[in-house]
C-alpha positions as CSV (number, residue, x, y, z in Angstrom):
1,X,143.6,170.2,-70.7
2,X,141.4,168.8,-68.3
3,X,140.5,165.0,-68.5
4,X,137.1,163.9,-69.9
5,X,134.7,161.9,-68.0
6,X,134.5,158.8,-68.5
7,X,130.7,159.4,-70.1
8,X,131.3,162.2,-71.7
9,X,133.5,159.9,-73.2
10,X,131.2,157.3,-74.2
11,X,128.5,160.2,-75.5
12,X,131.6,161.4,-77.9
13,X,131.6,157.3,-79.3
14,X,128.3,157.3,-79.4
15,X,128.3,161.0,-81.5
16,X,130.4,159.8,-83.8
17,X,128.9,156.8,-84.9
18,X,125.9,159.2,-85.4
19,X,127.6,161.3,-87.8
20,X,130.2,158.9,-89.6
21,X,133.2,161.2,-88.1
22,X,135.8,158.2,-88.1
23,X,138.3,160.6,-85.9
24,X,136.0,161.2,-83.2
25,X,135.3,158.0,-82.4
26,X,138.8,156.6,-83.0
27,X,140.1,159.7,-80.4
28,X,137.9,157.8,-77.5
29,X,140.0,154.2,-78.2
30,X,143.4,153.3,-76.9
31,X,145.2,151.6,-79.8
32,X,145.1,147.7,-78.9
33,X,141.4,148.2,-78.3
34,X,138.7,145.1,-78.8
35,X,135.1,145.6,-80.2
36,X,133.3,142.0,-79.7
37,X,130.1,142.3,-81.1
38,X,128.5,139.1,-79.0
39,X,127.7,136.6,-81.6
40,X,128.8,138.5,-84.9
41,X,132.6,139.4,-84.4
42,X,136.0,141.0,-83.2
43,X,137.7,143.1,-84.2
44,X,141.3,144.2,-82.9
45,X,142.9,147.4,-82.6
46,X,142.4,150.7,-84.0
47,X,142.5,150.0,-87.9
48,X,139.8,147.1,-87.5
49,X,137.6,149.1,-85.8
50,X,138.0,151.9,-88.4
51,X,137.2,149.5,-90.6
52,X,133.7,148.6,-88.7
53,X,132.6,152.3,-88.3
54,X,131.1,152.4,-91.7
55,X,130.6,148.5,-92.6
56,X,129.9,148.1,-96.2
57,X,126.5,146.3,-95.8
58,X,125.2,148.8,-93.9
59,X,124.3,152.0,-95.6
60,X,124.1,155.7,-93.8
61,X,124.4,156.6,-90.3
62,X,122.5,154.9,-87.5
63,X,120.5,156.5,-84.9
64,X,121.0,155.9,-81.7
65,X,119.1,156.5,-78.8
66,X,120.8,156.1,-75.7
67,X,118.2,155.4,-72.9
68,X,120.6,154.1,-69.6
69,X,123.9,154.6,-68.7
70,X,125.7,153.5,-65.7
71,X,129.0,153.6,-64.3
72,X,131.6,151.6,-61.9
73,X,135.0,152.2,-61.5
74,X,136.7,151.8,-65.3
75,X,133.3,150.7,-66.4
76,X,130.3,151.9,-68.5
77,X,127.4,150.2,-69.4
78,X,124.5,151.7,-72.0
79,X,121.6,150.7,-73.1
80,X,119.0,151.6,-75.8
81,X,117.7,151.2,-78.9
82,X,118.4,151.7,-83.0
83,X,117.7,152.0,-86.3
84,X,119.8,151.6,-89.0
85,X,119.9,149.8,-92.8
86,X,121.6,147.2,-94.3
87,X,122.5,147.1,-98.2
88,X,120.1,143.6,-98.7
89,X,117.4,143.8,-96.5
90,X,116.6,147.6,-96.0
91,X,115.7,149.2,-92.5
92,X,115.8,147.3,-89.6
93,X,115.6,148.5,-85.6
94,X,117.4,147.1,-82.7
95,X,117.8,147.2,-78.6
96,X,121.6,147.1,-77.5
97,X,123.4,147.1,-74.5
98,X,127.3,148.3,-75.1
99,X,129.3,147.5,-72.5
100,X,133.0,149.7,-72.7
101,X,136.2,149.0,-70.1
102,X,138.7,151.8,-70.2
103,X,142.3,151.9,-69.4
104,X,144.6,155.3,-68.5
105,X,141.7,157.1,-69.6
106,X,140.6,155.7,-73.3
107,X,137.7,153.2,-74.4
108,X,140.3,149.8,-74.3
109,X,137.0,147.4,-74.8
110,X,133.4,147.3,-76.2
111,X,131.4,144.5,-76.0
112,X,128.4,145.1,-77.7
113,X,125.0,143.2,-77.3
114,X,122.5,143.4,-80.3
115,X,119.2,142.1,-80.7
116,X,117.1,143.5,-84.0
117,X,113.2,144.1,-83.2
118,X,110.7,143.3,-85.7
């Protein structure tokens, strides 16, 4: 099997969190892989991140719109914007910036930057 590009990669994460399909997204992470959501949380390895995929006060899937992506050495960095909804407070929209490192080929870190837009 020939190996993936690095953002093809990235547009398989990004896919998955589209459609809730845990196993795609979890195929793109090596297994001691770190999600730091910058000012929010971390979570560590594969089972937390699981965890995250579908949070509990969010309800459905979000959309995302991927707008830039760029790419140096085991480095990828996106940008664009959101919607999504929470359980309490309803629909909300959002700019990000994700930020993913990879290692022998897998997504080892994200560190995602979120701001929500009124």
């Amino acid at each position: 099997m020939a190996k993936i590009d690095q953002r093809d990669l990235v547009a398989e994460y990004f896919e998955g969190f589209r459609t809730g399909d845990h196993a795609r997204i979890l195929a793109t992470l090596t297994d001691d892989v770190a999600w730091i959501i910058h000012g929010h949380r971390t979570t560590r390895g594969r089972d937390e991140f699981d965890g995250e995929i579908e949070n509990p006060a969010f309800t459905g899937h979000p959309e995302l719109d991927v707008q830039r992506v760029f790419e140096d050495g085991p480095v990828v960095v996106t940008t664009g914007e959101g919607r999504g909804a929470t359980v309490e407070h309803g629909p909300f929209r959002f700019v990000f910036s994700d930020i993913f490192t990879f290692r022998a080929g897998l997504i080892a870190r994200v560190d995602s930057y979120v701001v929500p837009l009124r």
